[in-house]
N, C-alpha and C positions, 0 to 999 in steps of 0.2 A: 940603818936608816939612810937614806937617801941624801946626798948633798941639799936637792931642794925641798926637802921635807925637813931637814936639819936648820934652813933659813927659817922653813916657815915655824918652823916651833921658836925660834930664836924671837924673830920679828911680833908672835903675838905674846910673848912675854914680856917685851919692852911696855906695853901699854897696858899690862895688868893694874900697875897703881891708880893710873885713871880711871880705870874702865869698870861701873859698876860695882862701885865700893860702898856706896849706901843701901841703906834697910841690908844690913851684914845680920839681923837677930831674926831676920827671917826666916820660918820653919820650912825645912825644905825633905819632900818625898824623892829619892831618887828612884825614878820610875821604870831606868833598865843601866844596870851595871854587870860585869860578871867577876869572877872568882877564876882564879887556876891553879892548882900546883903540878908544875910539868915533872916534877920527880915521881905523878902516879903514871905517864906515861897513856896518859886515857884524852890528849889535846892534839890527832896526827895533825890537822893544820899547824900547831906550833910548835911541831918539831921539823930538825932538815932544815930544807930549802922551803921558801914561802911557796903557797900555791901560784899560780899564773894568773892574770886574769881579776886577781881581787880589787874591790870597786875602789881600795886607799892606796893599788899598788905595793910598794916594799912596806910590809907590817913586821919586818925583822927587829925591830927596836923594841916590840911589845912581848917577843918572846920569852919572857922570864916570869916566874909562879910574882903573880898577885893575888894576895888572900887578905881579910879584914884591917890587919894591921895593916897593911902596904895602902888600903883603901881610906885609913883614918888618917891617916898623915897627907894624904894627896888632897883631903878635904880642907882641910889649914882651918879657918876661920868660918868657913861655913855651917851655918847650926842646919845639920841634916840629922835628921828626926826618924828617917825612914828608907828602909833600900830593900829593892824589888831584883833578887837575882834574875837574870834572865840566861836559858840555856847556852852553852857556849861551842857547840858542836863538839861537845865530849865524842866516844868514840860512839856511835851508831847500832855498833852491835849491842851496846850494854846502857841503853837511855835510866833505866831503873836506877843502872850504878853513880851516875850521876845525882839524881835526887836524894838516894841515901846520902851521898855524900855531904849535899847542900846542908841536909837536916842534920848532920853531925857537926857541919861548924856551926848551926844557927845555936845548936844545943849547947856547942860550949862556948861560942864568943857572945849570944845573941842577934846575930846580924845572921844572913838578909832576915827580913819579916813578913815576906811572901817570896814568892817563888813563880816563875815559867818555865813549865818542861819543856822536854823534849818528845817529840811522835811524829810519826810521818803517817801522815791520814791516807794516804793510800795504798799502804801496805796489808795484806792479808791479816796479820795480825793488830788491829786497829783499834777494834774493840777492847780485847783484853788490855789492851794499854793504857790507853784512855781509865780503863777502870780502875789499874794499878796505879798512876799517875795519881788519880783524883783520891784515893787514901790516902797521901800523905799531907799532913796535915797543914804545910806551908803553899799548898799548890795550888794557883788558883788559875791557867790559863796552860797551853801550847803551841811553842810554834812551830811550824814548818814551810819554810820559804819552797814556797811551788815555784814548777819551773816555769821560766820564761822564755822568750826569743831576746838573744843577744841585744841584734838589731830593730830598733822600732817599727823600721818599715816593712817588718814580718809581719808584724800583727796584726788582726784583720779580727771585727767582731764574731762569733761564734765559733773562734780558729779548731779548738777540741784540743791544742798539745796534752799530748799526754802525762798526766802528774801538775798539770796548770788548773785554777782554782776554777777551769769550765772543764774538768775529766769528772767523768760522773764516779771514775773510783775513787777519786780526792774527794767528789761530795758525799757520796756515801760514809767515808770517814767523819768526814765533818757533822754531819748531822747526828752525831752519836756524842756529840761535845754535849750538846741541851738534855743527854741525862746524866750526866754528872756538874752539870752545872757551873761546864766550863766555857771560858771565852776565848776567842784566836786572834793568837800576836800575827801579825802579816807582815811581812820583809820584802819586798816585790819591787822591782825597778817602775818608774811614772807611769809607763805606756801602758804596761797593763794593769791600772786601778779600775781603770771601766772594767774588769774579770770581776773586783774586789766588790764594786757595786751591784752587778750581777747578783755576786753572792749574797751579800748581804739582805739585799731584797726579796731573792731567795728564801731566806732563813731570817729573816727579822726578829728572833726571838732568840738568836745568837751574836753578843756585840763584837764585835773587832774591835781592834787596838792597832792602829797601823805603826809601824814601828817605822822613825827616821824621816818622820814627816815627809812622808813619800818616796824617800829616796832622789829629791830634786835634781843629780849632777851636778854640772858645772853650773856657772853664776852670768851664761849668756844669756842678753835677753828674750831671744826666741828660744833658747830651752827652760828659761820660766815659765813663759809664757805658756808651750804645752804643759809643764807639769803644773800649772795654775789652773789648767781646763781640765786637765786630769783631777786634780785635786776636788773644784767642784763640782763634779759630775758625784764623787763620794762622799762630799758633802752633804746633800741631798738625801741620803739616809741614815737618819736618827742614834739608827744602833751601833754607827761607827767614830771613834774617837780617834784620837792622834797623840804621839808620844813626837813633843821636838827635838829630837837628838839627831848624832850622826851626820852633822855640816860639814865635814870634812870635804875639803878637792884635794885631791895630792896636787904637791906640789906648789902648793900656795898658802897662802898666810890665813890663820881662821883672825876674821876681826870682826869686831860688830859693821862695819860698812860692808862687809860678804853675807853676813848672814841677816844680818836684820831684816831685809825683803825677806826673807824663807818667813822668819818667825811671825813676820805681821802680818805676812798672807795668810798661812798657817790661821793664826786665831779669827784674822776676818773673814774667812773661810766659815769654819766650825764653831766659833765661839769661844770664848773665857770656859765655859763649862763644861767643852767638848776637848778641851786643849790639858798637855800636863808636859814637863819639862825634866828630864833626865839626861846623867852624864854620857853615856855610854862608854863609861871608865872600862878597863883601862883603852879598849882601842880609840879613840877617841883622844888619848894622851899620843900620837902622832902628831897630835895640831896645835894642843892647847892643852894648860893644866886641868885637874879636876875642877880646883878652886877660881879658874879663870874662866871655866865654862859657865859659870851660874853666877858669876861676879858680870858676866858679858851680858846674859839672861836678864840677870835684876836691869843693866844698863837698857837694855832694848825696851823693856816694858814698863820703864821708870815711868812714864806718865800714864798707865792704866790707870783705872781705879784701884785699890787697897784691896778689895773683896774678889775684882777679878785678879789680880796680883797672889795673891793668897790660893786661891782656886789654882790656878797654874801651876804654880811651888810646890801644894802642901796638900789640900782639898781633896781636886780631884783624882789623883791616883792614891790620897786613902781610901778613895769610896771604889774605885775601879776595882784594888787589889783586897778590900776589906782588910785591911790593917785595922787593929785595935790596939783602945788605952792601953794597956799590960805591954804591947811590943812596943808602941811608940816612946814611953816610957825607959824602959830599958836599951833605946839605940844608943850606940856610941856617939856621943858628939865627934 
């Protein structure tokens, strides 16, 4: 890790005692966490040298197997009731071997209690995937971060990049999600959410789940500001939610005074009912602990109502990922 990545986890540690320590019995859904063990050798992102280019910068800190245990103790005090793995760009060639995997620790730790694959909707093979995905019994959604342009000032409405969520060989894959009855997780930098509405509007019988609350950036006010018109512009169709995770800037301190504008835009945007809050443990543990993410969460939204409060935590990513009594039940505290 990074000398100012190593402050910045320092710096938001100091102010965990303060920071969102009430309503602690709060049931909490985690709505996108992942799993590793690098002794299968199936994570090339986290082996070697980091990739270049990644949106946290030096993620070498995170390179070591987390698996359920490593994930219960990172939770301290938190009553989470519910944890939604989400794919971890296991290796590519083998997305199936990933999913067995999941459903091998769900079977023996019981943890996660849904599941997001992996598939890349514009590959020839799409169909049968999708098919193979949606048999297993924890799976309820996949993602595939389409491509984008680096720079914002590429993008331009109808651009067509190829493998970007306006390639009609992406949409063709996608549309094959509504007979299995699945939903798409989206990972997309701000600029291109108007692609995201596009689709959506397109396909209105297929929900998205935007992952990382857009992907906001940095915490300058002219880049809120577009990713706040980006944001409403997907607002505006019904069939898309939002997952608030993934606040990180490198190089800087996560506090509730950095993030709290994301979060409240976020819900004033979409709604209490459209909104749902996950760690995105472990990367995510770059900035800020597990227990300090959802400790900062509860601080931000201390003065909602109870019912939206509850909704955001717990609610609405049971009903997203269809969790039920029997799993919820059986989570690890």
């Amino acid at each position: 890790m990074s000398d100012a990545a190593t402050d910045a986890v320092r710096d938001t540690e100091n102010h965990t005692r303060t920071a969102g320590c009430a309503d602690d019995d709060l049931p909490i859904v985690d709505a996108h966490h992942h799993y590793w063990d690098l002794a299968l050798g199936k994570h090339p992102w986290l082996a070697g040298e980091p990739i270049p280019n990644h949106r946290y910068g030096d993620y070498s800190a995170i390179s070591t197997t987390f698996l359920p245990a490593d994930y219960r103790r990172a939770a301290g005090r938190q009553r989470i009731v519910g944890n939604v793995y989400v794919e971890a760009e296991w290796d590519p060639t083998d997305p199936l071997g990933e999913t067995r995997w999941v459903h091998a620790i769900a079977e023996r730790e019981g943890t996660p209690h849904a599941m997001v694959a992996q598939a890349w909707l514009d590959h020839e093979d799409a169909p049968a995937l999708l098919a193979a995905q949606a048999a297993f019994p924890l799976v309820r959604a996949v993602r595939h971060k389409p491509k984008h342009f680096a720079d914002p000032s590429d993008w331009r409405p109808g651009h067509g990049l190829p493998g970007s969520m306006l390639c009609p060989r992406f949409r063709a894959g996608y549309a094959r999600l509504a007979d299995h009855g699945l939903h798409f997780e989206l990972q997309t930098v701000f600029w291109h959410l108007p692609d995201a509405a596009d689709l959506a509007r397109a396909f209105p019988h297929i929900p998205i789940v935007v992952n990382h609350a857009g992907v906001p950036g940095d915490r300058r006010p002219q880049t809120l500001a577009r990713w706040n018109a980006a944001m409403a512009t997907l607002a505006d169709c019904p069939n898309v939610s939002v997952k608030i995770s993934g606040l990180g800037v490198p190089g800087q301190a996560w506090t509730i005074e950095a993030n709290a504008r994301v979060v409240r835009d976020t819900i004033a945007l979409f709604g209490a009912q459209r909104c749902m809050f996950a760690s995105n443990y472990p990367v995510d543990g770059l900035f800020r602990s597990l227990e300090g993410i959802f400790a900062d969460f509860k601080a931000i939204t201390a003065e909602l109502p109870p019912a939206d409060r509850r909704a955001l935590f717990h609610d609405n990513a049971r009903a997203v990922y269809r969790l039920h009594h029997w799993e919820e039940t059986h989570a690890h505290r």
